[in-house]
C-alpha positions as CSV (number, residue, x, y, z in Angstrom):
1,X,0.0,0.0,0.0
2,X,1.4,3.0,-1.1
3,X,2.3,5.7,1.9
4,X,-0.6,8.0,3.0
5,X,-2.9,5.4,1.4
6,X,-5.9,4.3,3.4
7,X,-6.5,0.6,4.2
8,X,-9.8,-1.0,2.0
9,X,-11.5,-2.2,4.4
10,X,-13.7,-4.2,1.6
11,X,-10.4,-5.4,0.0
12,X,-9.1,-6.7,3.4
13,X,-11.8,-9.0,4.4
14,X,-11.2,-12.7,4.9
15,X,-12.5,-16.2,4.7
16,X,-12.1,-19.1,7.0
17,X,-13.9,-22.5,7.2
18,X,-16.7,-22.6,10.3
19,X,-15.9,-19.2,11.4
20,X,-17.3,-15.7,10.2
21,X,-14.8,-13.0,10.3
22,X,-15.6,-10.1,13.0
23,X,-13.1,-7.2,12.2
24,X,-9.0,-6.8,12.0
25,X,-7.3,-5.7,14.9
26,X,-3.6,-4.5,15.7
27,X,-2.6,-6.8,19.0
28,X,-3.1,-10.3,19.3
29,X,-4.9,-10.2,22.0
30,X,-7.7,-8.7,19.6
31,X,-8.6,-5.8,22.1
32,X,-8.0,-3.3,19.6
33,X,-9.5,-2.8,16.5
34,X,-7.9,-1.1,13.6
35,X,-9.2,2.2,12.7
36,X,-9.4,2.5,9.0
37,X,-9.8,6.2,8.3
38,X,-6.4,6.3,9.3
39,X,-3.5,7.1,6.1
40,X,-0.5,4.3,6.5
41,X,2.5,6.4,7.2
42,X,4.4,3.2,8.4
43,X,4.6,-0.6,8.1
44,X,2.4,-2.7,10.5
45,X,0.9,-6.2,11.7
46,X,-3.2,-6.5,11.7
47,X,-4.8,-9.7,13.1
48,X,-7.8,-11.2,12.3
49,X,-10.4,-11.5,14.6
50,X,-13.0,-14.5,13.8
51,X,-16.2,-16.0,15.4
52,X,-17.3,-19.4,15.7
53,X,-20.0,-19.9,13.9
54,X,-23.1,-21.5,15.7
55,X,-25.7,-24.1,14.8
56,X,-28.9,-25.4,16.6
57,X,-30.0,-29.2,16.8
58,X,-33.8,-29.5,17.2
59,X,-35.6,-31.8,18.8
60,X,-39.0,-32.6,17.8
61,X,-41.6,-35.1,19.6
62,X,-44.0,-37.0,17.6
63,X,-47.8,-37.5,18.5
64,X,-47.9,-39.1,21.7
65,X,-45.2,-38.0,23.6
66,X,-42.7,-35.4,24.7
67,X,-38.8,-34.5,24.5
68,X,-36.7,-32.0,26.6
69,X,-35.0,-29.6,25.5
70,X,-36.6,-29.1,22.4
71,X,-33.4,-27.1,20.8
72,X,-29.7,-26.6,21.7
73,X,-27.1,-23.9,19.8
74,X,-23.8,-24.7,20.4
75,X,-20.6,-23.8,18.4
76,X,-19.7,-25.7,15.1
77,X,-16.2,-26.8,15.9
78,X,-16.1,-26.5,19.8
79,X,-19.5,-27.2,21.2
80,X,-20.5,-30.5,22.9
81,X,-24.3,-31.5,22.8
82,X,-26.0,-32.4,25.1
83,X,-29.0,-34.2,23.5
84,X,-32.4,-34.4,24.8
85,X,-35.2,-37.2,26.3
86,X,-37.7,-38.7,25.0
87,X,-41.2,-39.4,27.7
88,X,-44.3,-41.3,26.0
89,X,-47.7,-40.0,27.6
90,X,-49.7,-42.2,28.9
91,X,-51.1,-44.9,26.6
92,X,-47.8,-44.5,24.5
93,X,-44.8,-46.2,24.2
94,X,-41.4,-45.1,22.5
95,X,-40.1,-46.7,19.7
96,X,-37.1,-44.4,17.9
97,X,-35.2,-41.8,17.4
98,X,-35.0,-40.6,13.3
99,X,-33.6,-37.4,11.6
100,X,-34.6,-36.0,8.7
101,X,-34.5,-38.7,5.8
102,X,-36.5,-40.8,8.5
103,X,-33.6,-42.7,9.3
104,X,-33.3,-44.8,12.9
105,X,-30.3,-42.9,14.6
106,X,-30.9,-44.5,18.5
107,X,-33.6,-46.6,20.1
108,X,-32.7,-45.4,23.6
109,X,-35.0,-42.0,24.5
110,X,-32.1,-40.5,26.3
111,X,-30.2,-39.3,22.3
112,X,-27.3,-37.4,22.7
113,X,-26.2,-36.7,18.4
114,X,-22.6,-37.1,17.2
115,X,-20.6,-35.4,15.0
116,X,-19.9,-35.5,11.5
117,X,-16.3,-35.1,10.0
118,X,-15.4,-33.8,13.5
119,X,-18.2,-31.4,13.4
120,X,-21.8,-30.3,14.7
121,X,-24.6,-30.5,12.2
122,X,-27.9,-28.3,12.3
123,X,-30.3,-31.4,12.0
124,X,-33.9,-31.8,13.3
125,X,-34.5,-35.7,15.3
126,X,-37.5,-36.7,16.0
127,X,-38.8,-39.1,19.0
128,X,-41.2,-41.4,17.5
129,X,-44.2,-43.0,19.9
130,X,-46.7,-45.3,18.9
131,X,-49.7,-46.1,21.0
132,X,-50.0,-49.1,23.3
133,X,-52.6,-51.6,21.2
134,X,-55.4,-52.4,23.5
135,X,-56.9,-56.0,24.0
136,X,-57.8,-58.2,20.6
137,X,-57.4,-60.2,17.8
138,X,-55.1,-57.6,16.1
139,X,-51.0,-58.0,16.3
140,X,-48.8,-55.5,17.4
141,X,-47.5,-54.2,13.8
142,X,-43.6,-53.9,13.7
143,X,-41.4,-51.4,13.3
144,X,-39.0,-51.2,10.3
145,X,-36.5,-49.1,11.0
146,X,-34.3,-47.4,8.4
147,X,-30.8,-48.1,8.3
148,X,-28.5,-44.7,7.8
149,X,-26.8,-44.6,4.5
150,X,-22.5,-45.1,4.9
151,X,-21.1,-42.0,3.4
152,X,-20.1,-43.0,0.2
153,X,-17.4,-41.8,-2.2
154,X,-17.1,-42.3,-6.0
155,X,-14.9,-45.3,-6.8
156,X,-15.6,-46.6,-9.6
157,X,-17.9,-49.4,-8.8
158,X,-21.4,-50.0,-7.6
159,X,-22.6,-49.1,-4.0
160,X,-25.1,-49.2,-1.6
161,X,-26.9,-46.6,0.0
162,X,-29.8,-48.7,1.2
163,X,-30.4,-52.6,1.0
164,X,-33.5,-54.2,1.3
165,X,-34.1,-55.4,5.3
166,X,-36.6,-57.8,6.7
167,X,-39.4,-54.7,7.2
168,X,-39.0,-53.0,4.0
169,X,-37.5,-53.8,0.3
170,X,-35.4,-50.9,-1.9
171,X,-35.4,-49.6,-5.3
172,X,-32.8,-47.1,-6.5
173,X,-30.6,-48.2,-3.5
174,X,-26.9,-48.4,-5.1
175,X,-25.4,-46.0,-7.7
176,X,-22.2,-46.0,-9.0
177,X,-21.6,-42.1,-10.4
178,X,-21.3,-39.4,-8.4
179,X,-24.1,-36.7,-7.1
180,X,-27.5,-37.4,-5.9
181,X,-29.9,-40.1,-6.1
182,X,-33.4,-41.3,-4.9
183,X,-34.0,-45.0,-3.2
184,X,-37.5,-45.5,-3.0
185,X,-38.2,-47.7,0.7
186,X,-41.7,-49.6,0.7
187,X,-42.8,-51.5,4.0
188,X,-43.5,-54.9,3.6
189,X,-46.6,-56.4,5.2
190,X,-46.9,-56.4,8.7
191,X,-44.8,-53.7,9.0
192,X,-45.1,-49.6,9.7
193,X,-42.3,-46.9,9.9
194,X,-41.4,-45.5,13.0
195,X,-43.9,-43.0,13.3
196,X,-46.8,-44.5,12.0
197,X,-47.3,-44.5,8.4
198,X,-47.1,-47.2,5.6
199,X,-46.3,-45.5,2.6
200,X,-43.5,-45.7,1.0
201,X,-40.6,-43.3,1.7
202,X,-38.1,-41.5,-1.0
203,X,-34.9,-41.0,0.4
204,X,-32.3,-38.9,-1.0
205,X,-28.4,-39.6,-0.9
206,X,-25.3,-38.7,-2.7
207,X,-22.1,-39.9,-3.6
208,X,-19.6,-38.0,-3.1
209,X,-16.6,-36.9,-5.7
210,X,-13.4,-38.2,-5.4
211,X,-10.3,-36.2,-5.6
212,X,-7.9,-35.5,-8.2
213,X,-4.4,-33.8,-7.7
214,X,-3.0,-31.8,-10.0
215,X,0.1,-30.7,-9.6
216,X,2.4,-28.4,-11.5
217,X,5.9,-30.1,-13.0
218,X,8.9,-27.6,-11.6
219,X,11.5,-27.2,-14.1
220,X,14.4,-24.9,-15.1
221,X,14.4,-22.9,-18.6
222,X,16.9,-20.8,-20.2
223,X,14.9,-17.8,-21.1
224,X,14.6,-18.6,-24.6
225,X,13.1,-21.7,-24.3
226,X,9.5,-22.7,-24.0
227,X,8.4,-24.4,-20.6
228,X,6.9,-27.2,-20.8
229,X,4.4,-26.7,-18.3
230,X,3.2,-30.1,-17.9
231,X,0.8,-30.6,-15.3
232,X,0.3,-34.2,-13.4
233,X,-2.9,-35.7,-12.3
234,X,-3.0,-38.4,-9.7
235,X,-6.2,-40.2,-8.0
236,X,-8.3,-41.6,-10.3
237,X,-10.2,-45.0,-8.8
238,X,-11.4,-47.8,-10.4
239,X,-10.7,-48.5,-14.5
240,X,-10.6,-44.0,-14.9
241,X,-8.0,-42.4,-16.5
242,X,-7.3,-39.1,-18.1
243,X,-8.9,-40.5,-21.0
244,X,-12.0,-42.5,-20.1
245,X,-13.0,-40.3,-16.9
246,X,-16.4,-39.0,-17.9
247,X,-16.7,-35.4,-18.6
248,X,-13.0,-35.0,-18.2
249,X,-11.5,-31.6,-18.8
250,X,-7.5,-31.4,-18.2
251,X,-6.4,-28.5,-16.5
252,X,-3.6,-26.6,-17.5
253,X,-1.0,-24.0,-16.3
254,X,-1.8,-20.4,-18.6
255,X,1.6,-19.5,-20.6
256,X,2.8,-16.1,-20.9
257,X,6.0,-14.0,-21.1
258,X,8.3,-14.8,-18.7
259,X,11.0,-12.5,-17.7
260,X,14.9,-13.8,-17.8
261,X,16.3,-14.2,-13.7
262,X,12.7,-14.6,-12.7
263,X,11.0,-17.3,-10.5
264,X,7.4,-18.3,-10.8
265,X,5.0,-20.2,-8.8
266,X,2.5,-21.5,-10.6
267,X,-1.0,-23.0,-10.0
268,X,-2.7,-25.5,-12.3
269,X,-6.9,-24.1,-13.6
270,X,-9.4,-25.2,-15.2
271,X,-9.7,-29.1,-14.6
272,X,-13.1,-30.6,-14.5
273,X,-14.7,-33.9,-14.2
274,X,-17.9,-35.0,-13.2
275,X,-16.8,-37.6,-11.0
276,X,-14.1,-35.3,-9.5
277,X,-13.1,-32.3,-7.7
278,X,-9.7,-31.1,-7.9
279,X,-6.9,-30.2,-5.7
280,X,-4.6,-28.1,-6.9
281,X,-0.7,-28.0,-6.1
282,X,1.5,-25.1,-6.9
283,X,5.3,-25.5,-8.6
284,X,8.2,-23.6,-9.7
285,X,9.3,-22.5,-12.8
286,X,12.9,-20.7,-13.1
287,X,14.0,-18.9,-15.8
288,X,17.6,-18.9,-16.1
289,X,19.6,-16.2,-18.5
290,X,23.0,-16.9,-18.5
291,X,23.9,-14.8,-21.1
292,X,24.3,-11.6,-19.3
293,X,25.4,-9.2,-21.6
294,X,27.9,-6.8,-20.8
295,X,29.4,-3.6,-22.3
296,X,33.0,-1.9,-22.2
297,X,33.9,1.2,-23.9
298,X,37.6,1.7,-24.6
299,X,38.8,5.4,-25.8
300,X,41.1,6.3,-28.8
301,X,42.2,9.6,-30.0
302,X,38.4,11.1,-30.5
303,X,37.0,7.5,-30.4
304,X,35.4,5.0,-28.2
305,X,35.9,1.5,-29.1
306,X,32.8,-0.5,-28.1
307,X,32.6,-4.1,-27.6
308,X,29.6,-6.8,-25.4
309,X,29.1,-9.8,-24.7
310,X,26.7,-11.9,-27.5
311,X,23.4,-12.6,-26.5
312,X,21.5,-16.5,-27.6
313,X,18.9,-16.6,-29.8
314,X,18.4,-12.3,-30.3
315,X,17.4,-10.5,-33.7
316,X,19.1,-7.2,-33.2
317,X,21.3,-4.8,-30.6
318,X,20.5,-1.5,-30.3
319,X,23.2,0.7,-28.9
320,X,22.3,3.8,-27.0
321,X,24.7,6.7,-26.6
322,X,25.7,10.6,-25.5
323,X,27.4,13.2,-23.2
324,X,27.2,12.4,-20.0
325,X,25.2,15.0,-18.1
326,X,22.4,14.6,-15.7
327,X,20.2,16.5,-17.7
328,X,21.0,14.3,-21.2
329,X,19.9,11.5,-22.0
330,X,21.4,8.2,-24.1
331,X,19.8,7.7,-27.5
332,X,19.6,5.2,-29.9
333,X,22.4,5.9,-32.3
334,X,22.8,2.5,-33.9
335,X,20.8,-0.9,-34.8
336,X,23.2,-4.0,-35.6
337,X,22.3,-7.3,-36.4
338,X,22.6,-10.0,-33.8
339,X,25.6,-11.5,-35.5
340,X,27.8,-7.9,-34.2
341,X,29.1,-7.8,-31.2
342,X,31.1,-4.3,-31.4
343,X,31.3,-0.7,-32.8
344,X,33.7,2.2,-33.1
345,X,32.2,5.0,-32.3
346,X,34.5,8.0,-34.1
347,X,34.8,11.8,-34.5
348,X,33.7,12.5,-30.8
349,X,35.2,16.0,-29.3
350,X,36.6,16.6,-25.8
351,X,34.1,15.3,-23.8
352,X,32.9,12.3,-21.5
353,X,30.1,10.3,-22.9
354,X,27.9,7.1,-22.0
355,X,26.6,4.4,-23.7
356,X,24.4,1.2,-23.2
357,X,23.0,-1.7,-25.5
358,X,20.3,-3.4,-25.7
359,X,19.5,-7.1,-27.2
360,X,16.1,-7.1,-29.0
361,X,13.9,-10.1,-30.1
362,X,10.8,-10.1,-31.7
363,X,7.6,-11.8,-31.3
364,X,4.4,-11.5,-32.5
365,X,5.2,-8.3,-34.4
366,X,6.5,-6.7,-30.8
367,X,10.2,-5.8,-29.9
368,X,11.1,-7.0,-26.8
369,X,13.9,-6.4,-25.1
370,X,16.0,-9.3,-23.8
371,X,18.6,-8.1,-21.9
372,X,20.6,-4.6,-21.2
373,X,24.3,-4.2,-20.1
374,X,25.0,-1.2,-17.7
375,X,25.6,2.0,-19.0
376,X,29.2,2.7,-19.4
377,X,30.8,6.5,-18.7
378,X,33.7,6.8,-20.7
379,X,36.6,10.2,-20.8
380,X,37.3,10.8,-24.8
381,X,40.6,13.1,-25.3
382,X,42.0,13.9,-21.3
383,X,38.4,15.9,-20.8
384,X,39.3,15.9,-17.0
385,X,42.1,16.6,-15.5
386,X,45.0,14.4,-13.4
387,X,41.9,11.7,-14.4
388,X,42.2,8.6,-16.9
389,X,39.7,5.4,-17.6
390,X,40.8,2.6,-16.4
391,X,42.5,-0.4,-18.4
392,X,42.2,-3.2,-16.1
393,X,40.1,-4.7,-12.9
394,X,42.2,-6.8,-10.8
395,X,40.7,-9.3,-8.3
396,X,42.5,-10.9,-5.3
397,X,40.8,-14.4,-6.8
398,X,39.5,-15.3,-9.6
399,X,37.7,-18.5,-8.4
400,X,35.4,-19.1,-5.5
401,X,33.9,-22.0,-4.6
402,X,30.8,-21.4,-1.7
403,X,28.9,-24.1,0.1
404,X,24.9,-23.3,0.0
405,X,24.1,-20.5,2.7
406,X,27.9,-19.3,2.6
407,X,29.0,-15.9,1.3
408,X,32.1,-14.3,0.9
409,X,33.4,-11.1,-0.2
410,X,34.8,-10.1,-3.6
411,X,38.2,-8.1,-3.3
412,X,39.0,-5.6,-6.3
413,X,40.7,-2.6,-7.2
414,X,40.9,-0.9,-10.9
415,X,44.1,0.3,-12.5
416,X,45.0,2.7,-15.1
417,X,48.2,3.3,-17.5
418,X,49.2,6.0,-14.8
419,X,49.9,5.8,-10.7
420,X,49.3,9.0,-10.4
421,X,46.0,10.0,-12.2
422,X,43.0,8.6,-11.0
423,X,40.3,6.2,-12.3
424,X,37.8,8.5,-13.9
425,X,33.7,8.1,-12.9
426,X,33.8,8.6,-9.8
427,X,31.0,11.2,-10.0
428,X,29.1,9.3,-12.4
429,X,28.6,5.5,-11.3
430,X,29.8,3.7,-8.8
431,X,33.4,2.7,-9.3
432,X,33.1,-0.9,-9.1
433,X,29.7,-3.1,-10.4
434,X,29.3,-6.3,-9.4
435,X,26.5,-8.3,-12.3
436,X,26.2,-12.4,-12.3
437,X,25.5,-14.2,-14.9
438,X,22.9,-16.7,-12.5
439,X,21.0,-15.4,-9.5
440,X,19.7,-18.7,-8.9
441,X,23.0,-19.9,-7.9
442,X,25.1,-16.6,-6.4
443,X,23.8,-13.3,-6.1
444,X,25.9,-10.1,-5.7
445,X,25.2,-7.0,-4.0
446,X,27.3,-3.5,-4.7
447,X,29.7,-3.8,-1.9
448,X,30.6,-7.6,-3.8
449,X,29.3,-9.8,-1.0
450,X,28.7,-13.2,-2.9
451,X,26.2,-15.7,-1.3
452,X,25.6,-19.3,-2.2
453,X,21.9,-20.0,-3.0
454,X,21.7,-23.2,-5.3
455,X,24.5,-25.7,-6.3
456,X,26.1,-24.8,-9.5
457,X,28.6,-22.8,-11.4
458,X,28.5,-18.8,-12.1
459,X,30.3,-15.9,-13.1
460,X,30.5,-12.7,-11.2
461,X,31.7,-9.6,-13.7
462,X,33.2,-6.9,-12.4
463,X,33.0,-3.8,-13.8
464,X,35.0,-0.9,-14.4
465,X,33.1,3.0,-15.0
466,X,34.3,1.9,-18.6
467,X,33.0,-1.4,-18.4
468,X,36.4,-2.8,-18.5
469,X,35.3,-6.1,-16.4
470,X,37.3,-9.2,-14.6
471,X,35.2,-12.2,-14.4
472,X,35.3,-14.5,-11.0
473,X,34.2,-18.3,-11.6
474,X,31.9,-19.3,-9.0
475,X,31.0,-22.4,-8.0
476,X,28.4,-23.3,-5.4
477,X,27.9,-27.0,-4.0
């Protein structure tokens, strides 16, 4: 957020499973909220203040009885019921508890519900009482009571929601796709449902999706080169595969230009399958550019001799140049073809100039630029005084080798043709630049500091105002 901004409140809301979010706060003890009129003029810590959410079980008592309590509200996550008590009235007798796809959950009339997946459930039971027959030739009818459903998951085969019992048979009882179905439960004789009624019951179920992973393949490019960006999918049950899963879709992992020295985490989208949900796993994709182009820009009598590194797989250089001054700037003087690598810039006057290249590619009609070396500051014809460009970098070593973690410290000093002038630039760049040629494996700050990050082998260029440079090998294991 930028400074003086104010915090969107609307932007900084948040989502978390069983809980509803109550406002952001800035101690963890969440005793004071965060006022968000307020401009940031600093950086700072908010803390998310959440409530549980709540749910109430009901409990209902069917003709010829009574339950107590009738409700309880108690949190999702952390709340323990407590359950309620069934009593018949006179004349009645108590046969079941059912909830509400008339299933038998307990035949004891003290029913205290359990959780599902570790959580508690709004759900309405129901204490079922049936009246005590009186004297006579008719039986008692019994009572067929509804077996609950397993939770079922989508595996490929066949299963069973509901199989036929000795009080009622099933139709519709076992499916094999996922979603929801209908088993159709009809009494057989002799029998009635546990509160009362004969007729036959619909009762709907689901199977449930299985899960897919998809995950995105890391892997290392050189940042001419196209990824790959395969994606893997693991999970599939039964006979499935990528290419018989009904209504299969495969996800993917969306391209685009990717920037040379860069690291991207990327997420697989759009997979879809009617038997499936997906979970999606994030990987890596570096883009290496070991080709790090640099410049140096020699003088001759009214002359600057130019000369860079090559660049792979670029169309064109463009070389910038002018005076140096703070209030001019360095413009395109020259476009070469990628097969040139240097340039003689001649009939300059007295005077200190700068220059810079650039290695250009082209796609899809649109220039775009690859890589740029530093801008050099060169003195053409003695323009300042007791002050000459330096001809070489010297370095203490020119090989490090670094464990993982490790850093060291890169020891340099620039020389000229003369001990007593010195190195001109002082007041235009830093005297010394330190560039690598892989970030992924050493990185280099100004002062040289080199630190190990992955396993492989480097260079560090060091770089005269000129761009006269010394390279140091370095290798990392």
């Amino acid at each position: 957020i930028e400074y003086g901004a104010k915090v969107d409140r609307e932007a900084a809301k948040t989502t978390r499973d069983d809980y509803t979010f109550d406002n952001w706060y800035t101690d963890e003890g969440l005793t004071q909220a965060y006022d968000f009129s307020q401009p940031v003029k600093s950086g700072f810590t908010l803390y998310a203040g959440w409530k549980e959410n709540q749910v109430t079980i009901k409990y209902i008592a069917g003709k010829g009885g009574k339950v107590e309590p009738e409700a309880e509200t108690l949190g999702v996550l952390s709340g323990k019921a407590k359950g309620a008590k069934a009593e018949p009235e006179d004349g009645y007798t108590f046969i079941c508890w059912t909830n509400s796809k008339s299933e038998t959950v307990s035949e004891d009339p003290a029913f205290v519900p359990k959780k599902t997946g570790g959580k508690n459930v709004a759900e309405e039971y129901v204490a079922n009482f049936r009246k005590v027959p009186g004297p006579g030739p008719e039986p008692d009818p019994k009572t067929a009571h509804i077996v609950p459903a397993p939770e079922l998951t989508y595996n490929g085969a066949d299963q069973t929601a509901y199989a036929e019992t000795e009080g009622y048979t099933v139709q519709g009882g076992s499916a094999t796709r996922a979603g929801k179905h209908t088993a159709v439960l009809t009494l057989k004789p002799g029998y009635v449902w546990p509160d009362g009624s004969k007729e036959p019951k619909e009762i709907t179920y689901e199977v449930g999706k299985a899960v897919l992973t998809a995950a995105y393949v890391s892997e290392t490019i050189e940042w001419y080169e196209q990824p790959a960006l395969q994606v893997k999918v693991t999970g599939f049950v039964g006979s499935d595969t990528e290419q018989t899963a009904s209504g299969y879709n495969t996800p993917i992992v969306k391209s685009k230009d990717w920037a040379p020295h860069t690291t991207y985490e990327l997420t697989p989208v759009d997979g879809a399958a009617d038997d499936y949900t997906f979970v999606y796993e994030k990987g890596t994709l570096t883009v290496n550019c070991k080709d790090v182009m640099v410049l140096k820009a020699t003088d001759g009598k009214s002359k600057i001799n130019l000369k860079w590194t090559a660049v792979k797989n670029v169309e064109k250089y463009e070389i910038y140049g002018g005076k140096c001054s703070a209030t001019s700037k360095a413009k395109p003087i020259r476009i070469v073809d990628a097969n040139v690598t240097k340039l003689t810039i001649k009939k300059l006057k007295k005077n200190n100039y700068k220059f810079y290249v650039k290695a250009i590619r082209i796609e899809n009609g649109q220039k775009i630029t690859i890589a740029k070396s530093e801008t050099t500051h060169t003195m053409v014809n003695k323009k300042v005084k007791n002050q000459q460009n330096a001809s070489k970098v010297k370095v203490k070593k020119s090989s490090i080798t670094l464990s993982v973690g490790k850093s060291t410290k890169i020891k340099a000093k620039l020389v000229g043709k003369s001990k007593s002038k010195k190195i001109f630039g002082a007041t235009h760049t830093q005297m010394i630049r330190y560039i690598s040629s892989d970030q992924h494996i050493a990185k280099v700050n100004k002062r040289g500091k080199v630190r190990a990050l992955g396993s492989g082998e480097c260079k560090i260029y060091v770089l005269a105002p000129n761009g006269i440079w010394k390279v140091v090998k370095v290798t990392v294991k």
